[in-house]
Every structure is written in C-alpha cells, then in structure tokens.
mmCIF entry with sequence, helices, sheets and N, C-alpha, C, O atoms, coordinates in Angstrom:
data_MODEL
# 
_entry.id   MODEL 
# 
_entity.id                         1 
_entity.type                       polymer 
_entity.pdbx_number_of_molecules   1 
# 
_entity_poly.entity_id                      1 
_entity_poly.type                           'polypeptide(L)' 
_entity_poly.nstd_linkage                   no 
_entity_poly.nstd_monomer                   no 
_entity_poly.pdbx_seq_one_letter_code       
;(UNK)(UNK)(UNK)(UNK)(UNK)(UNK)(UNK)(UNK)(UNK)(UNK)(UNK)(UNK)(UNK)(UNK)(UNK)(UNK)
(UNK)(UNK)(UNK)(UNK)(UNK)(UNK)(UNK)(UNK)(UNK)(UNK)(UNK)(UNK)(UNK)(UNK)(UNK)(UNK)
(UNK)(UNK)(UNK)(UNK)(UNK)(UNK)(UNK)(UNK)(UNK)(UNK)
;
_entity_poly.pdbx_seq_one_letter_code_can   XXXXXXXXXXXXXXXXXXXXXXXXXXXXXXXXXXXXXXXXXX 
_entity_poly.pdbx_strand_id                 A 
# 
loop_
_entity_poly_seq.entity_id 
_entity_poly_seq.num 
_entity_poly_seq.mon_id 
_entity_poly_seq.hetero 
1 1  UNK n 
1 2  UNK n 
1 3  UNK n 
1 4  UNK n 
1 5  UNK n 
1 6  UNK n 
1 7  UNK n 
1 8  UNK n 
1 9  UNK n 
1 10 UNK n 
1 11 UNK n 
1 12 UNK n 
1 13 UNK n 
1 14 UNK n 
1 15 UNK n 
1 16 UNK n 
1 17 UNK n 
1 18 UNK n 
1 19 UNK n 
1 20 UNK n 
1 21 UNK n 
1 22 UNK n 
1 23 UNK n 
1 24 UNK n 
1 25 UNK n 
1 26 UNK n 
1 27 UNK n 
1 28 UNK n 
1 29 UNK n 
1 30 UNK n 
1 31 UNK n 
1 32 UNK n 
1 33 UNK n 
1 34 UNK n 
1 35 UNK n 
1 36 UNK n 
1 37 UNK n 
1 38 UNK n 
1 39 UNK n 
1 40 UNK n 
1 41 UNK n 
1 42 UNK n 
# 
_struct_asym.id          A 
_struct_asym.entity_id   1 
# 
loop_
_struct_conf.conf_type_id 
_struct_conf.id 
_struct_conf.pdbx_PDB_helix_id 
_struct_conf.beg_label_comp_id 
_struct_conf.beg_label_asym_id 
_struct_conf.beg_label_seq_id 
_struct_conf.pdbx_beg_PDB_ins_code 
_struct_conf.end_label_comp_id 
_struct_conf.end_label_asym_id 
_struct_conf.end_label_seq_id 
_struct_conf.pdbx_end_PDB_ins_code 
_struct_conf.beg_auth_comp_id 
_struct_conf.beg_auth_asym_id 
_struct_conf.beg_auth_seq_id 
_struct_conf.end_auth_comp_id 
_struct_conf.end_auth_asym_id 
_struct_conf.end_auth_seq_id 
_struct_conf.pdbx_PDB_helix_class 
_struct_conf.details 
_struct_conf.pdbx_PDB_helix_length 
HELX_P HELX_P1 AA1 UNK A 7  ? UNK A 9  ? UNK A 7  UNK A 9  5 ? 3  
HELX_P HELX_P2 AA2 UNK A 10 ? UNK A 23 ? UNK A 10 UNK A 23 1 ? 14 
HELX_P HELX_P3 AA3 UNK A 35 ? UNK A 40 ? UNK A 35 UNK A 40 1 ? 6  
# 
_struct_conf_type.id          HELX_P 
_struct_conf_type.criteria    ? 
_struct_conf_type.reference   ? 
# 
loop_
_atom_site.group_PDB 
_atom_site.id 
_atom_site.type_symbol 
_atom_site.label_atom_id 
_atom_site.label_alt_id 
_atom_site.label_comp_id 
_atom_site.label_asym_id 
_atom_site.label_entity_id 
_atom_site.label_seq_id 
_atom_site.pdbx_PDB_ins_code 
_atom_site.Cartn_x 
_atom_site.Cartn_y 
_atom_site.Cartn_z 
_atom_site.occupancy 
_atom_site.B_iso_or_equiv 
_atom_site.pdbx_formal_charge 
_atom_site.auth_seq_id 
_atom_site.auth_comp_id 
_atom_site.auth_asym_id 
_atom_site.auth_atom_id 
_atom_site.pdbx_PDB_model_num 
ATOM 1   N N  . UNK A 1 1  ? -7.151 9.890  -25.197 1.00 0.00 ? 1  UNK A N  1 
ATOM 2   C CA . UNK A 1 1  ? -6.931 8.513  -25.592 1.00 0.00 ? 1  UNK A CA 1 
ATOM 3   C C  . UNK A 1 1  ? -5.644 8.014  -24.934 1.00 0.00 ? 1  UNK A C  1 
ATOM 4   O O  . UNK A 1 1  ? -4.629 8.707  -25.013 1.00 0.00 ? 1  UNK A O  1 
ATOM 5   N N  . UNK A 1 2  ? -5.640 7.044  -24.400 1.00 0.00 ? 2  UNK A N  1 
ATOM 6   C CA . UNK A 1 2  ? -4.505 6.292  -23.793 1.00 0.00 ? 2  UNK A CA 1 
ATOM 7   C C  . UNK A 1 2  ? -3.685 5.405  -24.591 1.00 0.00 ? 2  UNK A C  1 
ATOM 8   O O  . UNK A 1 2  ? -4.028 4.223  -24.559 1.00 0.00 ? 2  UNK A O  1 
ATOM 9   N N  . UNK A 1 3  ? -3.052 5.594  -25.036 1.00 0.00 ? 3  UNK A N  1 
ATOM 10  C CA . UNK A 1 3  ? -2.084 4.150  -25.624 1.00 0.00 ? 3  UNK A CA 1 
ATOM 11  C C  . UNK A 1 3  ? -0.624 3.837  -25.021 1.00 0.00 ? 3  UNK A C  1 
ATOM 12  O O  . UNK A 1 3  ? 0.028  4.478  -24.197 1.00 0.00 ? 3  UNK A O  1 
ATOM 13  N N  . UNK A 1 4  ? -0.320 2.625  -25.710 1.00 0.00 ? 4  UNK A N  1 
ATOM 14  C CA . UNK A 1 4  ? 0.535  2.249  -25.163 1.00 0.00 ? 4  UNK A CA 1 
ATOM 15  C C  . UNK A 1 4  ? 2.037  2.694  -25.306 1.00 0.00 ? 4  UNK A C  1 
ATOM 16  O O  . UNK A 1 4  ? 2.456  3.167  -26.362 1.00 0.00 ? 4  UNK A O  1 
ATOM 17  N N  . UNK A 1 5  ? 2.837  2.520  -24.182 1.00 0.00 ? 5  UNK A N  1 
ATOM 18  C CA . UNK A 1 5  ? 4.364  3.405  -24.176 1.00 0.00 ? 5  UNK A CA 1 
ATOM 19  C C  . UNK A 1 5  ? 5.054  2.791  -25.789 1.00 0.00 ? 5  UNK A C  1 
ATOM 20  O O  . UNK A 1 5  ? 4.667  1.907  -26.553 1.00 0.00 ? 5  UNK A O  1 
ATOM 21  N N  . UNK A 1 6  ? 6.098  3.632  -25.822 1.00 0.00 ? 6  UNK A N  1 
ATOM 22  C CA . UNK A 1 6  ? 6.854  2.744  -26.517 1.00 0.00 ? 6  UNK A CA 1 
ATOM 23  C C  . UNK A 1 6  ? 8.119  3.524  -25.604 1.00 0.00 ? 6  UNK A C  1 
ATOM 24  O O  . UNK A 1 6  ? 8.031  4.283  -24.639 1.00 0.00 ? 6  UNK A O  1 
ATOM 25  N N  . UNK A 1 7  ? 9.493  2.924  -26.447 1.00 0.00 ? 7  UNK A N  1 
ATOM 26  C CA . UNK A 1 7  ? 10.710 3.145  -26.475 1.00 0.00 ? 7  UNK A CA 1 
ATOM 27  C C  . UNK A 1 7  ? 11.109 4.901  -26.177 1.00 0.00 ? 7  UNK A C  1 
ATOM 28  O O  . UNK A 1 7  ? 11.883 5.251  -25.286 1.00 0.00 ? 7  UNK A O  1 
ATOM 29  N N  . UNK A 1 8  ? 10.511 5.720  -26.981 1.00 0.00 ? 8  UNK A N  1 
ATOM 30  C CA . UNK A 1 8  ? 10.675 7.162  -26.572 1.00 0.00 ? 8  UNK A CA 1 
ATOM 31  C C  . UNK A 1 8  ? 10.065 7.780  -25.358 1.00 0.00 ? 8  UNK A C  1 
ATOM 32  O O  . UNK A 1 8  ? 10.261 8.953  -25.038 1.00 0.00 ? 8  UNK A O  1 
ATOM 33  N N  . UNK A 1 9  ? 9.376  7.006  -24.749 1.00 0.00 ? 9  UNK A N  1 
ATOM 34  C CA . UNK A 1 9  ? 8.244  7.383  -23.596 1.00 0.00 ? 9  UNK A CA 1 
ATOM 35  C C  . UNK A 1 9  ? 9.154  7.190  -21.955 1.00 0.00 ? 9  UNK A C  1 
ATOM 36  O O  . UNK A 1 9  ? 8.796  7.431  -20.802 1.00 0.00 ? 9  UNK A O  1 
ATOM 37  N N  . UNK A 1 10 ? 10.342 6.691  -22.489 1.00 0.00 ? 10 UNK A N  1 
ATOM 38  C CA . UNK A 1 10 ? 10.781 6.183  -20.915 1.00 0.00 ? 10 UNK A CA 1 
ATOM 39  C C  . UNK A 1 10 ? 11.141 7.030  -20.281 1.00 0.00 ? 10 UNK A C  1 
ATOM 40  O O  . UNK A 1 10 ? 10.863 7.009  -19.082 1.00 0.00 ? 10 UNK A O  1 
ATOM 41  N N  . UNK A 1 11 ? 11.862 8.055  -20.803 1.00 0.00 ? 11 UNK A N  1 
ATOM 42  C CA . UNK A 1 11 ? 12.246 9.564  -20.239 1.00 0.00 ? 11 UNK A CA 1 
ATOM 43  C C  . UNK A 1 11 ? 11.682 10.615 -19.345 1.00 0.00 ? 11 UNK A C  1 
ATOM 44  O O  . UNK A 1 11 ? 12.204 11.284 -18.453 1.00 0.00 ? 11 UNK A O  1 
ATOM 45  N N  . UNK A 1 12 ? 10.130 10.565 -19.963 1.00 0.00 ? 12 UNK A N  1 
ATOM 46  C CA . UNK A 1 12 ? 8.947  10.899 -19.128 1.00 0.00 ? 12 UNK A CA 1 
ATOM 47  C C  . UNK A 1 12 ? 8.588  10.032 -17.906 1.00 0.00 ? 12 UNK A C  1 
ATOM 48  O O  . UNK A 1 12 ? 8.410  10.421 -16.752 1.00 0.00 ? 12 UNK A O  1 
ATOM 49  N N  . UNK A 1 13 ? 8.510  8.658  -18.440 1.00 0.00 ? 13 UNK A N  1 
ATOM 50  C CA . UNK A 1 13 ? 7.591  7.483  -17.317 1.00 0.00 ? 13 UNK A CA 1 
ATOM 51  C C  . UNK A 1 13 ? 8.781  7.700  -16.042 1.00 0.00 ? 13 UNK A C  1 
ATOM 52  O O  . UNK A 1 13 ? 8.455  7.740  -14.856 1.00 0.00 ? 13 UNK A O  1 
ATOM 53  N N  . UNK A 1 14 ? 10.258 7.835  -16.546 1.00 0.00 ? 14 UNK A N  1 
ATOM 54  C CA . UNK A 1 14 ? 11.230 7.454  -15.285 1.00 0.00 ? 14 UNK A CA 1 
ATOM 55  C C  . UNK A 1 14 ? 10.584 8.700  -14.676 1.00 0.00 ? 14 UNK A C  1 
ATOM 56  O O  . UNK A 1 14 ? 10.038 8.491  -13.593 1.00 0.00 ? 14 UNK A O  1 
ATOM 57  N N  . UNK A 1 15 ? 10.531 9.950  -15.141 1.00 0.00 ? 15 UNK A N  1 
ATOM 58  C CA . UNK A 1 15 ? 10.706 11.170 -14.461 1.00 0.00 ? 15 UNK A CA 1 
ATOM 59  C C  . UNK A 1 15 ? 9.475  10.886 -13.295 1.00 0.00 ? 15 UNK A C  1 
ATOM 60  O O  . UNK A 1 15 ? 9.581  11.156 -12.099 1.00 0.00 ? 15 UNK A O  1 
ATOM 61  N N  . UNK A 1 16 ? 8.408  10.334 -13.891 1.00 0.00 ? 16 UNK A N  1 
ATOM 62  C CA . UNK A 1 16 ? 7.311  10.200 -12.977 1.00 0.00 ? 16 UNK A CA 1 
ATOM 63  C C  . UNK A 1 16 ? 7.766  8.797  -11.698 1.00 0.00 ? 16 UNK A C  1 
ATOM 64  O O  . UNK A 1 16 ? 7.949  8.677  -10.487 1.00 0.00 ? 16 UNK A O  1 
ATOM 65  N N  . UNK A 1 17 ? 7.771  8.133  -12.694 1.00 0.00 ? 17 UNK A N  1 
ATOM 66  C CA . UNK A 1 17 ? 8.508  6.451  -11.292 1.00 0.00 ? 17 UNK A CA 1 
ATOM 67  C C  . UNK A 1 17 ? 9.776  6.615  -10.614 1.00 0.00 ? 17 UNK A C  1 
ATOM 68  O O  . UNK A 1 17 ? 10.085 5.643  -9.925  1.00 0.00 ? 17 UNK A O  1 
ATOM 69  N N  . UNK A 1 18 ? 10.535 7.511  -10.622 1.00 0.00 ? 18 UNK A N  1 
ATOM 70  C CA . UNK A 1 18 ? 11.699 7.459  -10.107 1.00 0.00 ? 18 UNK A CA 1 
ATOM 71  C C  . UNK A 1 18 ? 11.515 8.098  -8.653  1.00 0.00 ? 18 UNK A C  1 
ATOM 72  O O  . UNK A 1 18 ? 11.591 7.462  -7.602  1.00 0.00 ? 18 UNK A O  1 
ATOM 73  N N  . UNK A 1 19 ? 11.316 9.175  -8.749  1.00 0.00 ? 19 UNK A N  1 
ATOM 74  C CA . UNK A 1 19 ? 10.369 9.507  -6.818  1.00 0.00 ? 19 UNK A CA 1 
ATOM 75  C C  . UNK A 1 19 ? 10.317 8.230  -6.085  1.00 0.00 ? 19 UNK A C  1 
ATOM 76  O O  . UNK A 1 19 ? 10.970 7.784  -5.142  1.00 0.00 ? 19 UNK A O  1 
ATOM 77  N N  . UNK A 1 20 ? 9.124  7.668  -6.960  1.00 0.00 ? 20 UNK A N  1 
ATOM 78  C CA . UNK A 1 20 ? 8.235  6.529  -6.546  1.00 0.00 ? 20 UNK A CA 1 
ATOM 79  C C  . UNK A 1 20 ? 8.962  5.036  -5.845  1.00 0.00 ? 20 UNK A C  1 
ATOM 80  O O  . UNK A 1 20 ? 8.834  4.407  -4.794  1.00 0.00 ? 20 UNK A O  1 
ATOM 81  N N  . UNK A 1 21 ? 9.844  4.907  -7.211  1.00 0.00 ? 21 UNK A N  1 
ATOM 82  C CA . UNK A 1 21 ? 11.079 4.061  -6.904  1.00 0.00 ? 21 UNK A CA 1 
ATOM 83  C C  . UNK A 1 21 ? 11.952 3.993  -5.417  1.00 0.00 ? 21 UNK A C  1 
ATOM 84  O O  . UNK A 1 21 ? 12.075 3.075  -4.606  1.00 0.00 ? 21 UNK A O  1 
ATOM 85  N N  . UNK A 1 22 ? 12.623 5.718  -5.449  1.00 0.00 ? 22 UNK A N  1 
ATOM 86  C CA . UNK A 1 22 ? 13.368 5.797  -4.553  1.00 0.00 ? 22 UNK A CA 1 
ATOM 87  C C  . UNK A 1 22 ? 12.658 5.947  -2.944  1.00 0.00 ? 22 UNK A C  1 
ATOM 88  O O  . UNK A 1 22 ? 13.244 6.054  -1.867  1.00 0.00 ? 22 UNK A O  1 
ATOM 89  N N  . UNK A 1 23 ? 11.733 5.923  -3.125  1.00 0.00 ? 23 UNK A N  1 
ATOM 90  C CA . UNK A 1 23 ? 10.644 6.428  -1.772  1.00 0.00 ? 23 UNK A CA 1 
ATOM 91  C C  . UNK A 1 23 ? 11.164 4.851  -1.131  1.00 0.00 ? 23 UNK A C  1 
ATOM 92  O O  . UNK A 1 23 ? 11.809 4.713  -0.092  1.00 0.00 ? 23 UNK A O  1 
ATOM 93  N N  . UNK A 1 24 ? 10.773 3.916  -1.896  1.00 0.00 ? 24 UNK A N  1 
ATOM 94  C CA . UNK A 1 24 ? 10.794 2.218  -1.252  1.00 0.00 ? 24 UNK A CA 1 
ATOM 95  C C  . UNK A 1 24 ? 9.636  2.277  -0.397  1.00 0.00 ? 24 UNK A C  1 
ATOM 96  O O  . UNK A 1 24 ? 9.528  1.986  0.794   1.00 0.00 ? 24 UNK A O  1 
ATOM 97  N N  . UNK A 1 25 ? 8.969  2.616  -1.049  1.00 0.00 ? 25 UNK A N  1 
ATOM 98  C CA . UNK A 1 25 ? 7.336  2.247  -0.156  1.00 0.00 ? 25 UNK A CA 1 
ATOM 99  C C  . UNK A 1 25 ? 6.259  1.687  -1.441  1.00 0.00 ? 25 UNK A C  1 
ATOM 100 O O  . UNK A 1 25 ? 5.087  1.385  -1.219  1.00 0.00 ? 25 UNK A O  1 
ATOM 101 N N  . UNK A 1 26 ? 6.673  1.643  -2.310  1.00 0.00 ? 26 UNK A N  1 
ATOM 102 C CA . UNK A 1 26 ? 5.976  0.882  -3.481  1.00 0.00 ? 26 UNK A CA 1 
ATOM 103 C C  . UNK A 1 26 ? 5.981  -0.238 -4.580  1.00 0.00 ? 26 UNK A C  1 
ATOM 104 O O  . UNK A 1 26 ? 4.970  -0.790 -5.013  1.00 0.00 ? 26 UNK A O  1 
ATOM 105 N N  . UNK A 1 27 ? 7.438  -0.520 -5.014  1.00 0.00 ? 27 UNK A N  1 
ATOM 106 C CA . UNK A 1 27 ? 8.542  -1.027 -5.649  1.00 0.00 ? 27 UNK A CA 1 
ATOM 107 C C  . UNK A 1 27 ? 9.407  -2.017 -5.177  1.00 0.00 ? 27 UNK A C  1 
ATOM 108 O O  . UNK A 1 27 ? 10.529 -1.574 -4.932  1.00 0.00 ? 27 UNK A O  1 
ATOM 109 N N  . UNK A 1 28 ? 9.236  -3.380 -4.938  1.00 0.00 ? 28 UNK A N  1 
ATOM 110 C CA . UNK A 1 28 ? 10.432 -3.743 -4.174  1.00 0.00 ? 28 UNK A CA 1 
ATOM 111 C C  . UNK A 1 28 ? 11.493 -3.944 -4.663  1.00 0.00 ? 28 UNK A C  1 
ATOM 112 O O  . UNK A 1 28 ? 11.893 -5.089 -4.873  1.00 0.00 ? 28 UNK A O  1 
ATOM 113 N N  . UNK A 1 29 ? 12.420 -2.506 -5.052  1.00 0.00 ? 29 UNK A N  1 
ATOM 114 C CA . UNK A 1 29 ? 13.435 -2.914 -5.974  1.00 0.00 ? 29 UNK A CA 1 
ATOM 115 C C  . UNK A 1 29 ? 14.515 -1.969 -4.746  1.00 0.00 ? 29 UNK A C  1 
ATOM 116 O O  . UNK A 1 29 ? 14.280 -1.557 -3.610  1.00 0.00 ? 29 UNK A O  1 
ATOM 117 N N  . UNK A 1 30 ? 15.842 -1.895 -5.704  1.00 0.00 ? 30 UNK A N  1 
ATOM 118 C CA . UNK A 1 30 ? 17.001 -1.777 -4.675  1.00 0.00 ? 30 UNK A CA 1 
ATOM 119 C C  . UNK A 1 30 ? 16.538 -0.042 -5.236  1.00 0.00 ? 30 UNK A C  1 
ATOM 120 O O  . UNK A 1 30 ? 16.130 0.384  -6.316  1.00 0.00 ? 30 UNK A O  1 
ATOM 121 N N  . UNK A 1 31 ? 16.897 0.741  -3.672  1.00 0.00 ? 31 UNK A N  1 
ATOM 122 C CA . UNK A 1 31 ? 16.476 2.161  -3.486  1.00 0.00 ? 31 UNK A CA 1 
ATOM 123 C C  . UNK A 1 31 ? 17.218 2.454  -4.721  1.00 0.00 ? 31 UNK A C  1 
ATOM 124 O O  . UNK A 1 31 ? 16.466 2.959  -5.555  1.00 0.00 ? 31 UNK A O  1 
ATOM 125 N N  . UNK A 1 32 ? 18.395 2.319  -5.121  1.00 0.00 ? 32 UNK A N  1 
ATOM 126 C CA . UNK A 1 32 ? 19.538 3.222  -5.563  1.00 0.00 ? 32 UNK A CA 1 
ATOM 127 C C  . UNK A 1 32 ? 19.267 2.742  -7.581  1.00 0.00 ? 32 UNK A C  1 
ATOM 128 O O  . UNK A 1 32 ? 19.902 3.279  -8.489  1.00 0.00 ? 32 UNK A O  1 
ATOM 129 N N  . UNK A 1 33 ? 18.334 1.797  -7.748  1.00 0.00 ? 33 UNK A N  1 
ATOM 130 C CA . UNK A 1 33 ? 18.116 1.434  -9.080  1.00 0.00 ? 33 UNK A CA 1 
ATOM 131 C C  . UNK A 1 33 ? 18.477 2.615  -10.216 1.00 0.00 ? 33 UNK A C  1 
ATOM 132 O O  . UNK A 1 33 ? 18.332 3.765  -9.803  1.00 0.00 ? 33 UNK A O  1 
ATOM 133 N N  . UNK A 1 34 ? 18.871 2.479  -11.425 1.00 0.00 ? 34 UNK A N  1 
ATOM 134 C CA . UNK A 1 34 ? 19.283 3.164  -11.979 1.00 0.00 ? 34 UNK A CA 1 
ATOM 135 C C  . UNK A 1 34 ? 17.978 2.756  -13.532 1.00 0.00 ? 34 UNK A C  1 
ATOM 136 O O  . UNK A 1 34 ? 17.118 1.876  -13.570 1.00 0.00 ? 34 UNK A O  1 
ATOM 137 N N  . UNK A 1 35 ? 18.317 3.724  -14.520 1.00 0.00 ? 35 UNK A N  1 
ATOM 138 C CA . UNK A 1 35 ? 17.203 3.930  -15.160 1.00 0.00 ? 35 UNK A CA 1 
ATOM 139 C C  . UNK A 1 35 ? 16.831 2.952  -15.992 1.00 0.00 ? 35 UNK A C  1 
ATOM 140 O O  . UNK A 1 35 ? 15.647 2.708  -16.229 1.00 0.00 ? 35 UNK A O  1 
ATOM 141 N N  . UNK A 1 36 ? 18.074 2.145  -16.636 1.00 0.00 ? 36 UNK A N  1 
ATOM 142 C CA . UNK A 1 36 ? 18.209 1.408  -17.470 1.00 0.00 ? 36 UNK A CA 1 
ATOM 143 C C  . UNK A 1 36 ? 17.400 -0.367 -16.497 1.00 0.00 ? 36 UNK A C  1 
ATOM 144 O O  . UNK A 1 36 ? 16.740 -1.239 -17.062 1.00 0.00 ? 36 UNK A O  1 
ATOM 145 N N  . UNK A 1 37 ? 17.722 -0.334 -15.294 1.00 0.00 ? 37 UNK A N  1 
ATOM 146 C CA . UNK A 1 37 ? 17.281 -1.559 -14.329 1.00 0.00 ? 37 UNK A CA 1 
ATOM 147 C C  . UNK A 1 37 ? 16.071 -1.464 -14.175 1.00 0.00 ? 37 UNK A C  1 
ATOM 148 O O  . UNK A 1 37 ? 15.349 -2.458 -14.111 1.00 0.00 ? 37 UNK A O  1 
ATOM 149 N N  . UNK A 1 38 ? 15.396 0.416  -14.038 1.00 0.00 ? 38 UNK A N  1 
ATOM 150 C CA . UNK A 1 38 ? 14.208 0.454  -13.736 1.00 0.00 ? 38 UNK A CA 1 
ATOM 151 C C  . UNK A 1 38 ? 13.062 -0.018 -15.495 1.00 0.00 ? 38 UNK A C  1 
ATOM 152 O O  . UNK A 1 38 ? 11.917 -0.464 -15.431 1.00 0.00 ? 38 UNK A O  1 
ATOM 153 N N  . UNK A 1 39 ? 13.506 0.144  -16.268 1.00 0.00 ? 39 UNK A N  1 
ATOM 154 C CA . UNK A 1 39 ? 13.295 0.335  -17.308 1.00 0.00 ? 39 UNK A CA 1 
ATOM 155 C C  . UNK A 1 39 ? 13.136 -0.893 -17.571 1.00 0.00 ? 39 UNK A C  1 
ATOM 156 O O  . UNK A 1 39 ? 11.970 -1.142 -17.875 1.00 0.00 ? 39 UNK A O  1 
ATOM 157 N N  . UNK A 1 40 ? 14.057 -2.075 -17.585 1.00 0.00 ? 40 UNK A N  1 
ATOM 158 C CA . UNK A 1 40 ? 13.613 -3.588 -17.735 1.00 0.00 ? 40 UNK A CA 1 
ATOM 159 C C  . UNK A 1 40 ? 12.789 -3.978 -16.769 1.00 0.00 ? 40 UNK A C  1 
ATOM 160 O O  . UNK A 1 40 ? 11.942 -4.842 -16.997 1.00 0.00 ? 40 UNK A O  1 
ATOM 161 N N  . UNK A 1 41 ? 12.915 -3.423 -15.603 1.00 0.00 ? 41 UNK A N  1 
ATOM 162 C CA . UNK A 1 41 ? 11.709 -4.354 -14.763 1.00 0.00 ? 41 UNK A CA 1 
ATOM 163 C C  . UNK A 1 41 ? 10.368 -3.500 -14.850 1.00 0.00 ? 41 UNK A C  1 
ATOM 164 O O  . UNK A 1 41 ? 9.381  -3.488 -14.115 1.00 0.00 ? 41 UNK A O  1 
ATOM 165 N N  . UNK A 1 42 ? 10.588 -2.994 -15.673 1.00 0.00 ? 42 UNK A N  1 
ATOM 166 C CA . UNK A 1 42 ? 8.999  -2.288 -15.599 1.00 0.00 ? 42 UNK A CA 1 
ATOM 167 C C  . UNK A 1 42 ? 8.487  -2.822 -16.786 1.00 0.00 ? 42 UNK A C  1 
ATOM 168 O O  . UNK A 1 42 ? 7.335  -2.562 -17.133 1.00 0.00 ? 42 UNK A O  1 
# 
C-alpha cells in the first residue's frame, strides 16, 4: 500500500533524492541544495 509522506519520512526520501539532486540532470535546483531547501521545494 502506498501512502502519503509525512514529516518523519524526509530522512529516507532525502537519502533517496539527494544523489538525484546533486547529479543536476533532473532537478533544476542549485547542485549544492541543502536538505531543509530540498525539503520545501519538494
């Protein structure tokens, strides 16, 4: 079953988007984003 994130889930989601993030081939955000920046724009 899939549901939706909450607040305790970000720890995991960064671990997975942060690669992703820093690659800059997916994201058009600044390479060097930090967790809390990635975290509001997501």
């Amino acid at each position: 079953m899939i549901r939706p994130s909450g607040p305790g889930d970000w720890p995991a989601l960064w671990a997975v988007l942060e690669p992703m993030f820093r690659a800059g081939e997916t994201f058009p955000h600044d390479l060097e984003i930090g967790s809390e920046a990635a975290r509001q724009a997501w």
